[in-house]
Every structure is written in structure tokens, then in C-alpha cells.
C-alpha positions in Angstrom: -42.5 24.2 -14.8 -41.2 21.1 -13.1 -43.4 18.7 -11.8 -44.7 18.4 -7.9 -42.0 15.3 -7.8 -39.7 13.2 -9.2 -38.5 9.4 -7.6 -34.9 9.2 -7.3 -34.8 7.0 -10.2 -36.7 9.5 -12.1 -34.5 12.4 -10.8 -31.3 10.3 -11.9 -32.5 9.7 -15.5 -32.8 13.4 -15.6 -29.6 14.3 -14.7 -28.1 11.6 -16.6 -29.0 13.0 -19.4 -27.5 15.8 -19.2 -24.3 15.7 -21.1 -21.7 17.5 -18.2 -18.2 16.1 -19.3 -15.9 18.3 -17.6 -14.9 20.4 -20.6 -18.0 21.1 -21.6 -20.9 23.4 -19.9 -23.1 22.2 -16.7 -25.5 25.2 -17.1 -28.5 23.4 -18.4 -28.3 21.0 -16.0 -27.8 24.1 -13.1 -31.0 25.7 -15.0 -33.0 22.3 -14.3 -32.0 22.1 -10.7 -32.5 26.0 -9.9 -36.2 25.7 -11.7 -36.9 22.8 -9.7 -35.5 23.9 -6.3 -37.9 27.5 -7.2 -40.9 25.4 -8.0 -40.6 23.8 -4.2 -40.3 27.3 -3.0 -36.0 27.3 -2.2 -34.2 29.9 -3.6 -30.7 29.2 -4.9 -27.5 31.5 -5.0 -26.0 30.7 -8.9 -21.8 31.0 -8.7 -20.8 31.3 -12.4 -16.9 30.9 -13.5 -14.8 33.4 -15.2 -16.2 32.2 -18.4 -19.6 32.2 -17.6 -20.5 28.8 -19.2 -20.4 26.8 -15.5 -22.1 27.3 -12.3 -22.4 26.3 -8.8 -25.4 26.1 -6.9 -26.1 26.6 -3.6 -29.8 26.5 -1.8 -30.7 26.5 2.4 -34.1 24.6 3.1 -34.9 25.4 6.7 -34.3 27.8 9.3 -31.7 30.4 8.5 -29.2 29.6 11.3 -25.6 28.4 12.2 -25.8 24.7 12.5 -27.1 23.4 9.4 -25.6 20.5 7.4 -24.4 20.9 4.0 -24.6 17.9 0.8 -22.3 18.3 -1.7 -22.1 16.9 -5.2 -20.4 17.7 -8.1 -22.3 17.6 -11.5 -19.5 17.2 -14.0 -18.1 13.6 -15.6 -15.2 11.9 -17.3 -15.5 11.8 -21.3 -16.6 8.7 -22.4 -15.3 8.6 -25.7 -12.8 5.7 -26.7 -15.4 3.9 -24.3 -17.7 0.7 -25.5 -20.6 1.6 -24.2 -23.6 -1.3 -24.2 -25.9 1.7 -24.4 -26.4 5.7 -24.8 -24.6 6.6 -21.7 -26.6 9.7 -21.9 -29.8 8.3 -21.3 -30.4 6.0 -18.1 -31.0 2.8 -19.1 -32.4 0.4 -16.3 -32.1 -3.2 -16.5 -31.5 -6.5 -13.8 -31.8 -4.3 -10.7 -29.3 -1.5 -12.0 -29.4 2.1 -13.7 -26.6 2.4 -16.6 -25.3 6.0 -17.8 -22.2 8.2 -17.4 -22.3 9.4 -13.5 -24.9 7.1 -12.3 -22.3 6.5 -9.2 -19.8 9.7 -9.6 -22.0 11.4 -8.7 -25.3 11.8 -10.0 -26.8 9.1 -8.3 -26.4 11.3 -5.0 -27.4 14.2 -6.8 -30.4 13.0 -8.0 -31.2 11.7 -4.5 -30.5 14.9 -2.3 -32.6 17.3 -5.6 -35.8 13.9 -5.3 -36.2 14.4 -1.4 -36.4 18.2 -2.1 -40.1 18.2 -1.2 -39.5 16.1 1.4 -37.1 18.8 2.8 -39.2 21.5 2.5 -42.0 19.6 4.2 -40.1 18.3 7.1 -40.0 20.7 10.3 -36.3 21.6 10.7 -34.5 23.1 12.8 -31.4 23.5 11.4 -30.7 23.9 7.9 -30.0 21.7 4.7 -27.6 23.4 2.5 -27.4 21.9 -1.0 -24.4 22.6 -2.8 -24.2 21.1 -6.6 -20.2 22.0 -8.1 -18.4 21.5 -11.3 -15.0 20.9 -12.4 -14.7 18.5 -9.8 -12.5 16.3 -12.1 -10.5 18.3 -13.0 -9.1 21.0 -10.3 -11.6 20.9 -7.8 -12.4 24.4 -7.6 -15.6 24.6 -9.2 -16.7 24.9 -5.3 -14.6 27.0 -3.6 -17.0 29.9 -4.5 -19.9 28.2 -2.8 -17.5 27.5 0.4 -16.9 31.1 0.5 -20.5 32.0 0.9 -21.1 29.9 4.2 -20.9 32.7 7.2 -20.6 35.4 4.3 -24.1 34.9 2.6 -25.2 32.3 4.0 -25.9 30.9 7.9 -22.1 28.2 8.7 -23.0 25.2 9.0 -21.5 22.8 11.4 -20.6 19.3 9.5 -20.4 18.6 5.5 -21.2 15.5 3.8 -19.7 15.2 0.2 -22.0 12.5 -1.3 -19.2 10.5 -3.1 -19.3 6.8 -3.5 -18.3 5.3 -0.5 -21.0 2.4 0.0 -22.6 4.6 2.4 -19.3 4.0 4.6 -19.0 7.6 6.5 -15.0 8.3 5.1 -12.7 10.8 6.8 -9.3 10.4 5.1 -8.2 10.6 1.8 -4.6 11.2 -0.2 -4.7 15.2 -1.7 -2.8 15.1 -5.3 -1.1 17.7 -7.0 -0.4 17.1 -10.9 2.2 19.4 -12.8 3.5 19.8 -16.2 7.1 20.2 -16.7 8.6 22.0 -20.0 12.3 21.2 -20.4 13.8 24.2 -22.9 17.1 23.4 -24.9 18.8 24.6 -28.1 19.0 22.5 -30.9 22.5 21.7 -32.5 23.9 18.7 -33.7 25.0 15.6 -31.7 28.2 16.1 -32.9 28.7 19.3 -31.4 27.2 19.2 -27.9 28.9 22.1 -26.6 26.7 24.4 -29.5 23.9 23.8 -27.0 21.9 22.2 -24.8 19.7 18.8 -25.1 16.5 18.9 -23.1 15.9 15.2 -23.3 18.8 14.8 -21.3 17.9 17.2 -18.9 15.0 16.0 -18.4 16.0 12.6 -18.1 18.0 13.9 -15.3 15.5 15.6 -13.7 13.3 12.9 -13.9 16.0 10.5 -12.0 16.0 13.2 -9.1 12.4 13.0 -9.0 12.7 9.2 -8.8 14.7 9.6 -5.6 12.3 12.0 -4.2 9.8 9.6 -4.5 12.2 7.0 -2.7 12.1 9.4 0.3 8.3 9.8 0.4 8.2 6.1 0.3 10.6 6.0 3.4 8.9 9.0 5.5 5.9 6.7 5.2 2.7 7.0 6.6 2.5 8.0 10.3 -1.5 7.3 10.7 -1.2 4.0 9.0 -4.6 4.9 7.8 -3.7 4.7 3.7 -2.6 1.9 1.1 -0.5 2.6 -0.1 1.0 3.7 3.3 2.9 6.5 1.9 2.8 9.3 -0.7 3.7 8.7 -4.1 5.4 10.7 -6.6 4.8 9.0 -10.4 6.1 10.5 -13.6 3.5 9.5 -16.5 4.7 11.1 -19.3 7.5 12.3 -21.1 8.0 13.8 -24.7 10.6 15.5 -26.7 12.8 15.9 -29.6 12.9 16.0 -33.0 15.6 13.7 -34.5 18.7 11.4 -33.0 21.5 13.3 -34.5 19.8 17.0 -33.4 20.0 18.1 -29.7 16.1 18.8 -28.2 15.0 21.6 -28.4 12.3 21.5 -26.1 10.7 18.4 -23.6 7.9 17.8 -21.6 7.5 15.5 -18.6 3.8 15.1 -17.0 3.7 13.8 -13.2 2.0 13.9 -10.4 2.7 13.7 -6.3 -0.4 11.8 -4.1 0.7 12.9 -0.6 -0.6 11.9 2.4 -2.5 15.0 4.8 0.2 16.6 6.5 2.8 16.5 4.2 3.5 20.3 3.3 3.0 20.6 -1.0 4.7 23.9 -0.6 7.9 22.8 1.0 8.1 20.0 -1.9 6.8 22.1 -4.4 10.1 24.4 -3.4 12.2 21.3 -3.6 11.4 20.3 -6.8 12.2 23.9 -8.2 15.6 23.5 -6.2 16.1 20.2 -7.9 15.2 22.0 -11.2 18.2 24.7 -11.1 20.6 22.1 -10.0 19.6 20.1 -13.6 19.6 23.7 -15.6 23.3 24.4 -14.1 24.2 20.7 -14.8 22.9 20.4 -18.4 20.9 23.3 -20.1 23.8 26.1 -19.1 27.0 24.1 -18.8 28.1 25.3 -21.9 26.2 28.3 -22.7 22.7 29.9 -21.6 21.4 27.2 -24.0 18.0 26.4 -21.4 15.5 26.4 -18.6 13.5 24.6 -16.8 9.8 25.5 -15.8 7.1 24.0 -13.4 3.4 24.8 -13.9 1.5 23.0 -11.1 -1.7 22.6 -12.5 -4.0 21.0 -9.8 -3.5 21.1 -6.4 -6.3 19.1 -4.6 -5.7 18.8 -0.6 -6.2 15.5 1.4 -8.6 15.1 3.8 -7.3 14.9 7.1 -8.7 12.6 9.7 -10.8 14.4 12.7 -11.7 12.2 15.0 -14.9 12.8 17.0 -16.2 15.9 14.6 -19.4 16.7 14.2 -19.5 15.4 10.8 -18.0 12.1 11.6 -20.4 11.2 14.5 -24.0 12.7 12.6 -23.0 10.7 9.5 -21.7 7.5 11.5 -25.2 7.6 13.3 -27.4 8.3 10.8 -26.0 5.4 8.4 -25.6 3.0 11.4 -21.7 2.4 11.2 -19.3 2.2 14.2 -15.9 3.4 12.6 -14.6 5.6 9.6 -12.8 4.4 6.6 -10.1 5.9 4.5 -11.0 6.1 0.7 -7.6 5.8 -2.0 -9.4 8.9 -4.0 -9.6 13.1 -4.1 -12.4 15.1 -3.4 -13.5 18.4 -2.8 -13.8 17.5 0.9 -10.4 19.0 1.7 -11.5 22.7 0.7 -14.2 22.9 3.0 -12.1 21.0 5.4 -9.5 24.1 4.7 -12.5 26.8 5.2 -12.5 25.3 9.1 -15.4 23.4 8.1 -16.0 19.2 9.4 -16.3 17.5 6.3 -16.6 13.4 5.3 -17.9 11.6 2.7 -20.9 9.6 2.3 -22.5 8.5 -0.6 -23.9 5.7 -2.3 -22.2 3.7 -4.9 -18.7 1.8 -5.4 -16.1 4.2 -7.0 -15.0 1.1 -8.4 -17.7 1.4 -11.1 -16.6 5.1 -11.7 -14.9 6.5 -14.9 -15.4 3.1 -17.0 -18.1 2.0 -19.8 -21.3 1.1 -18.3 -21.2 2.8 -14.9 -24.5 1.9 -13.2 -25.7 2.5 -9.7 -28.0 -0.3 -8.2 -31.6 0.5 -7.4 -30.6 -1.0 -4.4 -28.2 1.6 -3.5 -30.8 4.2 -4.7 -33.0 2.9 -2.2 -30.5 3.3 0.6 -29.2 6.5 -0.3 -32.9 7.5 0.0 -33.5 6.1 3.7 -29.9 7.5 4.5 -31.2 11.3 3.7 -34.9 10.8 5.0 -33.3 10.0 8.4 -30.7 12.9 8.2 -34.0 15.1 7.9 -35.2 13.6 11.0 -32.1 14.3 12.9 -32.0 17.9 12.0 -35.6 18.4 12.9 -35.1 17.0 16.4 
């Protein structure tokens, strides 16, 4: 049985200790936070994957109605291996004002706050609800919530504004860059050097296809950014990878180029996605089939995160702008899951404490500080939703 309560601090250390790297399981962790939400009287709604070794989570406190607010936090982290570490980044270790361990900032530390102020919650008279939604594979392809999106007006009451507690400083953010990331596998026939029309080098193609996407990238650069909101202000297309071939003197048999497009909200992923397959036959015809049926050329988008589009005036924008006492939005440089439930018709920001600066390096810490703002932040949320 979990205990009555648990400080934030406390809270965090248990969560941090949870090992949740993204290619690993986050059900112990889900099984802590479902046995604590039950011991506080909330029921939870448990989303498994496929595989059945992650969950989402997703529990209302307060009235069952339309109108309720929802906090959002995923519960899966970056590896930390190849990492020097000054301590067990598994085990919170507090020291000159600041907690230390793998998520502290991204995004446990908001976690831990929202699943500490559960009693708190529970206590306060609402009138419209909280929903808590805790994801996974947030890192990765953000889809570890879509699930738990789905359930709002199916299972559960719609609620009218999200806050996705990622590390903004507590700044309320409504804009962000989606990304899309695909893998590239360039297929030739291998024949020697000598002999190039015996079949078909996919190095070269794919240094040819990689040229074209160069100059697509030019052209994102140039269509710029019309809501001169992002910095860079444009999209970006960057190729990070690129492997092939076996020997100078043998044509490739096979290549593969990794890269990735950061677009801008409003820019249409399925018109470019189209473009690049277009730009992909012209290469094949070019140099894979010139002198033969020697090769092909295939896309597998991988992850397809959208942006999150600016809404001036939404319901999310002004609760979360009044309840952390700011006067404007910012625009943050990184992806979230915001943009799904912005795509389910639902007013999302973000909001969270922390610096994502901190994120995804050795000895990520949260301030106790920030902890302690994080904390007023949500106690007077409750206060506006009981009004």
C-alpha cells in the first residue's frame, strides 16, 4: 500500500528510480502510479501497446464533466550509457539546492509533481475535472499517447485546454517545430568498377539523391517562416548519416542514408513526403536502371511528430498564462506530444518546470527551486478549476 503522501521531492526520487529508458518497459513504474492514484480513491484507465510491456495512464479527479483540464507527461528517458555520470542516475541524488538523476527535468520532475498533489486533488472541491495522463515512447515516436487522446469524449468527459508539463521554465509555450525522421535504403547490384554497365552503384545513387535533398532543403530555407515565431526561422531538412559499400573496385550493393525534415506548422509532410518519393524515381531512372533493372530506392518514414501550431487566445493559452502569471507565449525549438492532442481538436501548450537545456546529458538535475514552483503552479490550477 502506498503511503497517505509523498513531497514532490519524495515523489521524484521514486520515479527516478525507475529505470524507463525508451527501449525498455515503463510498467513498474505505471504499477506504482496506478496503486498510488487507487490508494487516494482515483481510478485509472491502463492503455497497454501491442506488446504489452508499456502503458499509458489515464485518471479524472473531480466531477465527471466536459471542461476539465488535462496534465500530460511522458514517463520514458534517453539511455544514459556512454554518459559520465557523477552519480547513479537511477537514484536521486540531492545536493547544493538541486536533485540529480536521468529525467529529473524531461520529465519526471512534472510527473512527480502533478502524482505528489494527488491528495491535494482529491481534497480540493472541483468543479471541473483534472485528467492525468502519464505516456511513453515519447522519445521516440510519440505515440505512446495517442491511445489516451482517443479516450477523451469516448471514455472519458473532453476536456477543454491541455497542459503538457515539459520544461519550459514555467513559460506557457504554444509553438513548436513537428519533425519527421526517415530511413533511406539505396539497393544496387554489385559488379566491378570496371564494368559499370553490369550494374548499378548505390553509393552513387544515393549520393545523388542526397544532393536533391540538399536543394530541397535550400527551398524550405527560402519559403521561410511566415509567423516569424521560430529560430531557426524556417524548416530544415539535415541528412545525418550515410553508409554503404563493400570495397572501391566493387559497385554497392546496397546504402543507407538517415535524415530528418523539422518543418515549421503548416507546412504539409504529405505533399513533401510525395516529393521526396518523386525525387527518388528520378535518381532510380538516373542511376540504379540506366543500364539494367540493377535497383530501387525505398523510404520508410519512421517518426512523424506534428508541430504545434500557435492558437492565440485558446483556452489553454489564457488558463495557463494566468495561472503562472505571464503576459505572452513563447515558442520552444523542441517536439512534443502536444501536436496530437492539438490534432484531436483539443487546446494544448506546454508548461512545465525545468530548462530542456539540462535534458538528455549526464547529470540532469531539476532545482528544488523549480520543484517548489512547479508545486505553487498546480496548487493554484486547483483553485481555478474549483471556482
Amino acid at each position: 500500500m502506498s503511503p497517505a503522501s509523498l513531497s514532490p521531492l519524495e515523489m521524484l526520487e521514486r520515479l527516478v528510480g525507475f529505470d524507463t529508458e525508451s527501449q525498455k518497459s515503463n510498467l513498474p513504474l505505471i504499477d506504482f502510479a496506478q496503486d498510488w492514484l487507487a490508494a487516494h480513491g482515483v481510478d485509472a484507465i491502463r492503455l497497454p501497446n501491442a506488446a504489452g510491456d508499456k502503458a499509458a495512464l489515464v485518471a479524472t479527479i473531480g466531477p465527471k464533466v466536459d471542461g476539465g483540464i488535462v496534465l500530460s507527461g511522458h514517463t520514458d528517458v534517453v539511455p544514459v550509457a556512454g554518459q559520465s555520470w557523477s552519480s547513479d542516475p537511477y537514484r536521486l541524488h540531492v545536493a547544493d539546492g538541486r536533485a540529480y538523476g536521468r529525467g529529473t527535468t524531461d520529465m519526471k520532475g512534472f510527473d512527480a509533481l502533478v502524482l505528489a498533489l494527488v491528495p491535494h486533488f482529491v481534497a480540493t472541491d472541483l468543479v471541473r475535472p483534472i485528467h492525468i495522463v502519464l505516456s511513453y515512447d515519447e522519445e521516440t515516436t510519440c505515440l505512446g499517447v495517442v491511445d489516451a487522446i482517443a479516450a477523451f469524449g469516448r471514455d472519458l468527459p473532453r476536456p477543454a485546454a491541455v497542459i503538457v508539463g515539459e520544461p519550459t521554465g514555467l513559460e506557457v509555450a504554444d509553438a513548436h517545430k513537428g519533425v519527421a525522421m526517415c530511413e533511406t535504403r539505396v539497393g544496387g547490384t554489385e559488379a566491378h568498377s570496371s564494368r559499370i554497365t553490369e550494374g548499378a552503384s548505390a553509393v552513387m545513387a544515393a549520393g545523388a539523391l542526397v544532393a536533391r535533398l540538399n536543394a530541397l532543403g535550400d527551398r524550405l530555407i527560402g519559403d521561410g517562416d511566415p509567423t516569424g515565431r521560430f529560430d531557426p526561422p524556417f524548416s530544415t531538412l539535415h541528412v545525418a548519416t550515410i553508409a554503404g559499400g563493400s570495397a572501391r573496385n566493387i559497385l554497392a550493393r546496397e546504402c543507407a542514408i538517415g535524415w530528418e525534415i523539422r518543418y515549421i506548422p503548416g507546412v504539409d509532410m504529405g505533399v513533401l513526403q510525395a516529393e521526396v518519393e518523386a525525387l527518388s524515381r528520378a535518381v532510380e531512372a538516373e542511376r540504379l536502371t540506366r543500364y539494367g533493372p540493377f535497383g530501387a530506392i525505398s523510404n520508410v518514414w519512421s517518426v512523424d511528430v506534428p508541430g504545434l501550431a500557435p492558437e492565440p487566445g485558446s483556452e489553454a493559452e489564457r488558463l495557463a498564462l494566468r495561472v503562472v502569471r505571464r503576459n505572452r507565449p513563447v515558442t520552444v525549438s523542441y517536439g512534443s506530444e502536444a501536436g496530437r492532442f492539438q490534432g484531436a481538436g483539443l487546446p494544448t501548450v506546454l508548461c512545465g518546470p525545468g530548462d530542456i537545456a539540462r535534458a538528455h546529458k549526464a547529470d540532469e538535475y531539476i532545482t528544488l527551486d523549480e520543484l517548489a514552483d512547479g508545486e505553487a503552479f498546480l496548487r493554484r490550477l486547483a483553485a481555478e478549476l474549483s471556482r
